[in-house]
C-alpha positions as a printed Julia matrix, in Angstrom:
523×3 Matrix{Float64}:
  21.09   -6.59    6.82
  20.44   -2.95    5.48
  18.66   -2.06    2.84
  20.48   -1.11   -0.32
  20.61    2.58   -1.92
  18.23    2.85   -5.13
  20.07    2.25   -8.14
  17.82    2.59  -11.1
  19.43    5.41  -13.63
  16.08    5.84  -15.61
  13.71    6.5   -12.52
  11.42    9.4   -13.77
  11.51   12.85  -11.66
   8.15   14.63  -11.71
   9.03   18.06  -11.1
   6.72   20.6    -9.44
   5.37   23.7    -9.84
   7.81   26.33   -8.91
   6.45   29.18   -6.28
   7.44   31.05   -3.44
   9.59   28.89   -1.12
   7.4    29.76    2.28
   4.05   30.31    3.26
   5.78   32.98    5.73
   6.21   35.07    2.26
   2.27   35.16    1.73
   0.43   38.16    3.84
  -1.36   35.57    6.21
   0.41   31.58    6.79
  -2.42   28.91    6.04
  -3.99   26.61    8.09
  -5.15   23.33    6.67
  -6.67   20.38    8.65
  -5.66   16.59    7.16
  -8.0    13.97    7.95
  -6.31   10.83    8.47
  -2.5     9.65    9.41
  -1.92    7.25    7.11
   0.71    7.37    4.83
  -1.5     9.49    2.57
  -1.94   12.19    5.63
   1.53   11.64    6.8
   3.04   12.64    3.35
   0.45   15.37    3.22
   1.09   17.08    6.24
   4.79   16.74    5.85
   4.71   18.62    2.12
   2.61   21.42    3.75
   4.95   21.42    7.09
   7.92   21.9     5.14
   6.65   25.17    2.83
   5.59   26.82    6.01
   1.82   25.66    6.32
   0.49   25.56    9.75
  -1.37   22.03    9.8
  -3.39   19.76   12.0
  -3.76   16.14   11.7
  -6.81   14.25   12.56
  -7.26   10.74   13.45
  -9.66    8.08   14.31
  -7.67    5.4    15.61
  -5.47    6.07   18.95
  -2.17    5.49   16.7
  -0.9     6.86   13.56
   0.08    4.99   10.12
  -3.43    3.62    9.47
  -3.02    0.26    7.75
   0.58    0.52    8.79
  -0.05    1.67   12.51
   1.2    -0.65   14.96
   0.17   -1.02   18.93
   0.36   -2.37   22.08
  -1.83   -5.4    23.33
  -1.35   -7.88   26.02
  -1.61  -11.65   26.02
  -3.6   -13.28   28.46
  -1.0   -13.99   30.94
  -0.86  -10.05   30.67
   2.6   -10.14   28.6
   2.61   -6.81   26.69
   3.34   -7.58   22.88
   3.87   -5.48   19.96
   0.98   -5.94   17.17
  -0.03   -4.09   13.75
  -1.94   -5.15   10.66
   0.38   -7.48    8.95
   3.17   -8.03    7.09
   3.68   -5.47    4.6
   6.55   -5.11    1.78
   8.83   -2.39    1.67
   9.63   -2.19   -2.25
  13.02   -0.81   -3.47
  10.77    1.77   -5.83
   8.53    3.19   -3.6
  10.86    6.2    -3.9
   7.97    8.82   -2.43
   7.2     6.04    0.44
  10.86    6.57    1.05
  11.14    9.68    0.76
   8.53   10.09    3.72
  10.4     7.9     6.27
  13.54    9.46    5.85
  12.36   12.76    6.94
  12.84   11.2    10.56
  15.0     8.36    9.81
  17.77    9.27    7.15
  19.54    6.45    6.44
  16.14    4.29    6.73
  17.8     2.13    9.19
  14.42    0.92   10.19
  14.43   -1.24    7.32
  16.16   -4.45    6.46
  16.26   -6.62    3.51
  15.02   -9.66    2.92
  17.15  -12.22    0.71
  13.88  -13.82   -0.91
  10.22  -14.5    -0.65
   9.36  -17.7    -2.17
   6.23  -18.98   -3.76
   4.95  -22.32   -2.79
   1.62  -24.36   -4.88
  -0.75  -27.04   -3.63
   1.35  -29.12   -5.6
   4.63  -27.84   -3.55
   6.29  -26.05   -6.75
   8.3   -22.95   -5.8
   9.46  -19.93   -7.36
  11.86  -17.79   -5.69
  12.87  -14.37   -6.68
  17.09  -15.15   -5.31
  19.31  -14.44   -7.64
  17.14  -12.83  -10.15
  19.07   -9.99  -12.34
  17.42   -6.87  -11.51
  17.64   -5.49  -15.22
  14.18   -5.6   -17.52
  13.36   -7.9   -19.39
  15.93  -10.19  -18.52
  14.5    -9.93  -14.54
  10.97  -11.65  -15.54
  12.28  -13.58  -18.45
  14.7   -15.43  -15.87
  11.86  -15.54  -13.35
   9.6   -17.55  -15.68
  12.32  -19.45  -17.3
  13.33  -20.5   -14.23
   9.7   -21.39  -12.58
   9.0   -25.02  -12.52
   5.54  -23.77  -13.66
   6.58  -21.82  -16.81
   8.4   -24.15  -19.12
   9.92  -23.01  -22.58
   7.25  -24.23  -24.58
   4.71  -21.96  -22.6
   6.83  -18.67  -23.35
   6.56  -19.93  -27.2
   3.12  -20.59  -26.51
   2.29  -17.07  -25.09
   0.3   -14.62  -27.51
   2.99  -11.86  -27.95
   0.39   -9.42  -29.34
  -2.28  -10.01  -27.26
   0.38  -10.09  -24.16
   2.1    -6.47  -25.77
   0.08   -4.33  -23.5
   1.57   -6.44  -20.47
   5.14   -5.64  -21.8
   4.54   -2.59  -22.58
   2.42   -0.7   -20.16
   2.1     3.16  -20.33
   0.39    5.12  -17.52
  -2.41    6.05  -17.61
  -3.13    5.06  -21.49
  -2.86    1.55  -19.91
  -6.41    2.21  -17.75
  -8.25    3.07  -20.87
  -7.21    0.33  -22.95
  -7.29   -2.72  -20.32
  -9.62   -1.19  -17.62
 -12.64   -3.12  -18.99
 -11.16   -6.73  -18.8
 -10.47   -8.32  -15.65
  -7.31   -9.49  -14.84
  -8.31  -13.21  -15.1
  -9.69  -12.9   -18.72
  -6.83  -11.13  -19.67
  -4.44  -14.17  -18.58
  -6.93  -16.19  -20.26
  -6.87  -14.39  -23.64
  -2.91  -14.31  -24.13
  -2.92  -17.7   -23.46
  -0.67  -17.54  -20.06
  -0.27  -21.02  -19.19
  -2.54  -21.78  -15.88
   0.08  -23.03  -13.59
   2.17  -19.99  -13.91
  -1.03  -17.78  -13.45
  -2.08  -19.13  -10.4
   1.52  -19.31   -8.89
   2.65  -15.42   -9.47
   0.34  -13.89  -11.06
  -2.25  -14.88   -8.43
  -0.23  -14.23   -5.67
   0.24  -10.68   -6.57
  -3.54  -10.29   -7.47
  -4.23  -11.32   -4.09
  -2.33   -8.86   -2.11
  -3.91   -6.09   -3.64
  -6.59   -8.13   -2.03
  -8.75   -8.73   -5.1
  -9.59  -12.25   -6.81
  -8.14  -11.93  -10.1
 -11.55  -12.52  -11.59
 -12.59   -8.78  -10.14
  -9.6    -7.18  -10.42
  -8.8    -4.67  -13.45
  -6.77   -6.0   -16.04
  -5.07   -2.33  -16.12
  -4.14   -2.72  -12.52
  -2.44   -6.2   -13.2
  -0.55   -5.2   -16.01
   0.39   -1.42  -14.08
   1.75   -3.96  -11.28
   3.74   -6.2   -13.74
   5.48   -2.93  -14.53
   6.09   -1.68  -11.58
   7.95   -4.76  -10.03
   9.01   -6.14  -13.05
   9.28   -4.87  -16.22
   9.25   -0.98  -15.5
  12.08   -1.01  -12.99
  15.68   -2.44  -12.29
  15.55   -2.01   -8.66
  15.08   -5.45   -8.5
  12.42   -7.92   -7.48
  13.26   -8.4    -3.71
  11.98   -5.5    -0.87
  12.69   -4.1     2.74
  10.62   -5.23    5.6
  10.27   -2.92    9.09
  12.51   -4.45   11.5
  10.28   -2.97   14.1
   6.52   -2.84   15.17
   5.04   -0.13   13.25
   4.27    2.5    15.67
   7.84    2.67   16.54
   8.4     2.7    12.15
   6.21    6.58   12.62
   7.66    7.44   15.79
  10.69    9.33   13.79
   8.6    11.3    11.81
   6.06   12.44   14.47
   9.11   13.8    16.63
  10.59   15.56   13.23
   7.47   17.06   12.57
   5.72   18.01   15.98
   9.62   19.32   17.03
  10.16   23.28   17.42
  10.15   24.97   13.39
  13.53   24.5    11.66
  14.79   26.24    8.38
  13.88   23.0     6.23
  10.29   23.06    8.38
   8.93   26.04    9.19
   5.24   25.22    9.64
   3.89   23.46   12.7
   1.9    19.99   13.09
  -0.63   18.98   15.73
  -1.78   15.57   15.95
  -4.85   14.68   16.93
  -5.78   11.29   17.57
  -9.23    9.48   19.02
 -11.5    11.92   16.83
 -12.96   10.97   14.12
 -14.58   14.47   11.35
 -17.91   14.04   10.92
 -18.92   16.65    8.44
 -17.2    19.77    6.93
 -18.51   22.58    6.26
 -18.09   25.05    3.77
 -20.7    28.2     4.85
 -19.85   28.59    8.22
 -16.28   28.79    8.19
 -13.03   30.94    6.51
 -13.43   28.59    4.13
 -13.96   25.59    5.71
 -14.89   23.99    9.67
 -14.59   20.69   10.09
 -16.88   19.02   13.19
 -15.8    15.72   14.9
 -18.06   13.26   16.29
 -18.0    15.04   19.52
 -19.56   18.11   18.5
 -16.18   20.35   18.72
 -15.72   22.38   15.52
 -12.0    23.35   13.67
 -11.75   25.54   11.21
  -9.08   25.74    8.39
  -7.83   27.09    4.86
  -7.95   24.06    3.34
  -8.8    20.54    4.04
  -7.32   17.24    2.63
  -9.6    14.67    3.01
  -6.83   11.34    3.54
  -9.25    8.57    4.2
  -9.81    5.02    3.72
 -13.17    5.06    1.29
 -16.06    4.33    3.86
 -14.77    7.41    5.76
 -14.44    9.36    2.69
 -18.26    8.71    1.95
 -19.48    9.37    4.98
 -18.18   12.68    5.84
 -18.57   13.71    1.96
 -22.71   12.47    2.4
 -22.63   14.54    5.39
 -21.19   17.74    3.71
 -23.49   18.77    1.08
 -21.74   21.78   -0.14
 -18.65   20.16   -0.87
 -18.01   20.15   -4.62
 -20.53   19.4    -6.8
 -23.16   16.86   -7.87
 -21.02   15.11  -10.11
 -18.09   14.79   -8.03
 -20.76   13.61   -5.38
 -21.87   10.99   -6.84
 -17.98    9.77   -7.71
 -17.24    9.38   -4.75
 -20.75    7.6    -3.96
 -19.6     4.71   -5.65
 -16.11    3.89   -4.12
 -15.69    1.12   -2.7
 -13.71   -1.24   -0.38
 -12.34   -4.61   -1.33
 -13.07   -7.62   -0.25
 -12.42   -8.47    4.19
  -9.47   -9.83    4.83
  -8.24  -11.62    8.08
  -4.61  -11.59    9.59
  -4.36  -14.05   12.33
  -0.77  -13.86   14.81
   0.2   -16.48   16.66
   2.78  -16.83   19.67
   3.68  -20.3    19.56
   5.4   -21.96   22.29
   8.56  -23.41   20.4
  10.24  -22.2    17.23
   9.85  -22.75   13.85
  12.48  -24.62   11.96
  15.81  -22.59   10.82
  15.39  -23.29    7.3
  11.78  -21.69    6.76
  12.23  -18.14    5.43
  10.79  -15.32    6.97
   7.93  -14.62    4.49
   6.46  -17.14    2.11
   3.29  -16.46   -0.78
   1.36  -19.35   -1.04
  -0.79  -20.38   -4.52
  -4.21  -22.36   -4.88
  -3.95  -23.23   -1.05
  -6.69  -21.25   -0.18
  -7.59  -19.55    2.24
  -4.33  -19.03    2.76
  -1.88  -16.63    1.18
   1.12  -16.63    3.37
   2.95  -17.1     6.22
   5.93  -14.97    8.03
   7.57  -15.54   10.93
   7.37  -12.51   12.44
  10.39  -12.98   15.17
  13.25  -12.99   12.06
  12.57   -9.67   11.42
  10.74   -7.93   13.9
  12.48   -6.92   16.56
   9.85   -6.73   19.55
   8.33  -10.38   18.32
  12.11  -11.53   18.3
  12.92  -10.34   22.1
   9.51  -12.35   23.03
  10.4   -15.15   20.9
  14.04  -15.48   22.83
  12.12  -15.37   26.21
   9.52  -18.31   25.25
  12.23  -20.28   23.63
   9.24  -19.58   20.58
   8.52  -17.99   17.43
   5.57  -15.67   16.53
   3.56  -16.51   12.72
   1.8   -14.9    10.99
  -1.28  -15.88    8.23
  -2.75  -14.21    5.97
  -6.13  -14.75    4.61
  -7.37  -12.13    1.49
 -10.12  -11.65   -0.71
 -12.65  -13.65    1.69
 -15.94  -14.21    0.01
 -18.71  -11.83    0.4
 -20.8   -11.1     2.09
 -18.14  -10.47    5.31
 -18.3   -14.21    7.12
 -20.49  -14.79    9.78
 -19.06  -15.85   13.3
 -19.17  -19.81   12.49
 -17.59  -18.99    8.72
 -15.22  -17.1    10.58
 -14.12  -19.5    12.71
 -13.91  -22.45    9.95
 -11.79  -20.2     8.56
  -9.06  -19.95   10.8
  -9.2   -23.45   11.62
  -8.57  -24.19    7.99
  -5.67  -21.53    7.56
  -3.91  -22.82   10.44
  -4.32  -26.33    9.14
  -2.1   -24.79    6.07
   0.06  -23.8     8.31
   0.74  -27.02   10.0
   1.13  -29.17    6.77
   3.12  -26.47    5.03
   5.66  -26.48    8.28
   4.66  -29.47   10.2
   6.95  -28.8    13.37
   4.14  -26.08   14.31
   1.61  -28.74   14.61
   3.18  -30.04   18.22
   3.52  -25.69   19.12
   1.01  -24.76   21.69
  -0.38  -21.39   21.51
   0.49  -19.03   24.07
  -1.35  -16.22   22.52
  -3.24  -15.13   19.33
  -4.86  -12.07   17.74
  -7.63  -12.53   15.12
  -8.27   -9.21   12.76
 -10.83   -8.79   10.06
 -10.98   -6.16    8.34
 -12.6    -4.55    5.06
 -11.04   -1.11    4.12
  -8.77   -1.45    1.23
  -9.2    -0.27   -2.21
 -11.4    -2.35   -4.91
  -9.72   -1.76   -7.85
 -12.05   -3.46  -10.04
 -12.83   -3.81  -13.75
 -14.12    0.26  -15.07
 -13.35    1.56  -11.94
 -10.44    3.67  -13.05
 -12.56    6.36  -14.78
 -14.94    7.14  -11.55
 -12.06    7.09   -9.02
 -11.56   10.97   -8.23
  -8.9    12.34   -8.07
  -6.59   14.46   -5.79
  -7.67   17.39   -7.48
 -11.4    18.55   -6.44
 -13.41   20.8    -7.82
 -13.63   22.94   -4.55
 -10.8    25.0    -4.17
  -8.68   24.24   -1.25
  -9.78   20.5    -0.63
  -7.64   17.63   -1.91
  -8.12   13.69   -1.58
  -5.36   11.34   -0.91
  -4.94    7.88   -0.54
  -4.06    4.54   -2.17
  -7.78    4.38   -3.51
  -7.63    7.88   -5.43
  -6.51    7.86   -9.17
  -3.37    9.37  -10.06
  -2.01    8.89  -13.19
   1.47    7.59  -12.23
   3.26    4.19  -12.24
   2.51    3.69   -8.41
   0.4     1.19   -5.94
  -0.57    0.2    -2.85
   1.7     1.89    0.09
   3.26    3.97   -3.03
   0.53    5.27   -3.96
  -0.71    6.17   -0.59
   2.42    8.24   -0.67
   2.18    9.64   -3.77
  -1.34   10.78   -3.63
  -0.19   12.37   -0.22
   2.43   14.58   -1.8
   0.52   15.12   -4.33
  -2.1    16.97   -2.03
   0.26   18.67   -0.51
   1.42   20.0    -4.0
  -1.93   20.86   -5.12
  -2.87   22.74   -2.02
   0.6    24.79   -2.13
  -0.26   25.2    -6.02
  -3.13   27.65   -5.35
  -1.42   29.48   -2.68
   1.65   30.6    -5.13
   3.96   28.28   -2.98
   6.59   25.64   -4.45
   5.88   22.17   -3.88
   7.45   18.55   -4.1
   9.75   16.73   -6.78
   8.14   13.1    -7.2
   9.69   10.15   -8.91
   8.7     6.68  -10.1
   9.34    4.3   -12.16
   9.47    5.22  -16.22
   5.78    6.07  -17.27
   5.95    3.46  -20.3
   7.62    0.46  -21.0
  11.68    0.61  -21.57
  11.55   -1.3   -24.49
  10.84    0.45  -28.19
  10.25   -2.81  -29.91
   7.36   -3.99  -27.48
   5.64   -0.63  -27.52
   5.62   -0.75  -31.17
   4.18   -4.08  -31.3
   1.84   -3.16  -28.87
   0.97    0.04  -30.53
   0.57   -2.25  -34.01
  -1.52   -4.76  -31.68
  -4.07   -1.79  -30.9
């Protein structure tokens, strides 16, 4: 099943700057180094490619995509299989995401639809998002009407002023009105019945990977509007029906190919290095060293990191920006580890399980997909092994990271969700598995929306990107990625006189007059 063309008519176009349409107009074509392919640098370098900017992309990791790379790995038979980071939702409004892909895939045939993702509680109550109507308010008022958890006498129960800001969020006043509460005292003050919270609202918390005791308030009600109130795309999303490295492989060849009229600047990849430290006096205006000593110097920089990188090469490059700025980006920091744990399971799952489910209060675990129903690499090995391939989740793991002998309690108690959530998996014997921790997303915690930089720097020709720097649109997690990414791109063509990028998003402020006046009345 293909994914569906957008179809919401009050989707917001940010327009950009106009300027010259080339860099080939300007007396010399710039050169600017991007530090990091993920989304952020892939959207980065592909604004700059297409005005004519010479660029080349740096990169740690042996793959491109960053959280959404994807790789080859071999059981221990020595079976090649296809593996990435995890399961990751393709939303109908992540119009700049989008955008991205189909520079090498038009049609975004790489993605395919999923008819639902249900919810499932410790007490087995489900909420599914089939069937919904994809038109605000009625979208999340038939969601909770509908939820076993969310009866009629909790709507009437609900605070409607103190729950205003929820309904009617605008960007970025949102951030300075809600940014001090987390999102758990927030629930807690408009009286959100507790069921309800811990089934959705939790769920969604959670894969920002953030407890909703230390997440932002702002970001919680920001992410109510995105995927609920603030758009009509609906509340169902696109998966990659391939391994991820073969999601980028489209837009590498479009933009490493020979220069064409609607690309006229050229892209280098780099990939194994890692930037150590840029510097700002020995180059015209900037050189960038990796870890191996070998220097690169460039125009302008965008730094397209995940935030321990960003601090690192920032601490090592004193004359970059200024004290202030500095000590901004001093105080990012990640969220907390999270573990994905893939299994290749000897026999299959049963038919009626769906192919993603979000789990509530069964912690550790927050869901499961069965990787071989949409995937096609993990399908070809599941119709080999007469098997399936699952996947768990595990967020928001407590901190300090777990030590070996937490870690391994840990998967033993994930995969004992798994087995009483779909018992036939219990009897599977495991033909292969890949553990990965990591700790490298965004905390998006309670004040931190006023020290998050920004794309914008204040050195001239050096941009941030990424889903952990602010921007003050309706956007988040792979969206924002993209966003910021463009963005860069837009800022960097700003100063050199040069046209950039059209954005969209969803509307800026809740579509409904009535609750922004109540909520204005509220404040």
């Amino acid at each position: 099943m293909t994914t569906r063309p957008h179809v919401d008519p009050r989707r917001v176009r940010h327009c950009a700057p106009p300027g010259l349409d080339d860099a080939a107009l300007l007396p010399a074509r710039p050169h600017v180094v991007v530090v990091g392919a993920g989304i952020a640098g892939l959207a980065a370098a592909t604004g700059l490619a297409e005005r004519g900017v010479d660029v080349d992309v740096v990169e740690r990791e042996d793959h491109i995509g960053g959280r959404v790379g994807g790789w080859t790995d071999h059981l221990a038979d020595g079976t090649p299989v296809a593996v990435n980071r995890g399961f990751h939702a393709f939303f109908r409004q992540y119009y700049n995401l989008r955008a991205l892909l189909r520079r090498g895939d038009p049609g975004l045939r790489v993605l395919t639809a999923l008819d639902d993702y249900p919810l499932i509680d410790a007490s087995g109550r489900r909420d599914s998002f089939r069937g919904l109507p994809r038109t605000p308010p009625w979208n999340a008022l038939g969601f909770a009407l509908r939820s076993p958890t969310f009866s009629l006498l909790d709507l009437i129960r609900v605070d409607p002023r103190a729950a205003a800001p929820l309904a009617a969020v605008s960007v970025p006043e949102i951030y300075h009105r809600l940014d001090h509460l987390d999102a758990e005292t927030f629930l807690e003050q408009i009286n959100f019945p507790p069921a309800a919270r811990h089934l959705a609202f939790e769920v969604f918390s959670r894969s920002f990977f953030t407890e909703p005791g230390k997440m932002s308030a702002a970001e919680l009600a920001t992410m109510f509007h995105i995927y609920f109130l603030g758009s009509s795309e609906g509340l169902l999303f696109d998966v990659a029906d391939t391994n991820f490295d073969e999601l980028w492989l489209p837009l590498r060849e479009y933009l490493t190919a020979e220069p064409t009229p609607s690309r006229t600047g050229t892209v280098r990849f780099h990939t194994g290095v890692a930037i150590s430290t840029v510097d700002t006096t020995a180059g015209p205006p900037f050189r960038l060293f990796d870890t191996t000593g070998a220097s690169m110097d460039a125009d302008g920089v965008v730094l397209a990191t995940d935030a321990t990188a960003l601090r690192r090469i920032v601490a090592a490059s004193p004359t970059l920006g200024d004290t202030a700025w500095q000590t901004r980006i001093g105080k990012l920091d990640a969220a907390p580890e999270f573990l994905v744990h893939r299994l290749w399971l000897d026999r299959p799952v049963d038919d009626d399980r769906p192919a993603f489910l979000g789990t509530g209060s069964l912690h550790p675990l927050d869901n499961i997909s069965i990787v071989d129903r949409y995937e096609r690499q993990a399908r070809e090995w599941a119709q080999r092994h007469g098997g399936s391939v699952v996947e768990l989740h595990a967020y928001a793991l407590p901190e300090p990271p777990a030590s070996d002998p937490d870690r391994d309690a840990l998967q033993q108690q994930i995969v004992a969700r798994l087995h009483a959530l779909y018992p036939e998996t219990a009897q599977a014997r495991v033909l292969g598995e890949r553990l990965l921790y990591r700790r490298d997303c965004p905390r998006l915690g309670p004040g931190d929306f006023a020290e998050r930089p920004t794309v914008a720097t204040p050195h001239r020709g050096l941009a941030l990107a990424g889903d952990g720097i602010r921007i003050d649109l309706p956007v988040a997690l792979m969206e924002r990625a993209a966003t910021t990414g463009w963005s860069a791109a837009n800022h960097l063509l700003g100063q050199w006189g040069i046209r950039g990028h059209d954005l969209y998003t969803v509307p800026t402020r809740g579509r409904s007059a009535l609750l922004r006046r109540l909520a204005t009345q509220e404040s």
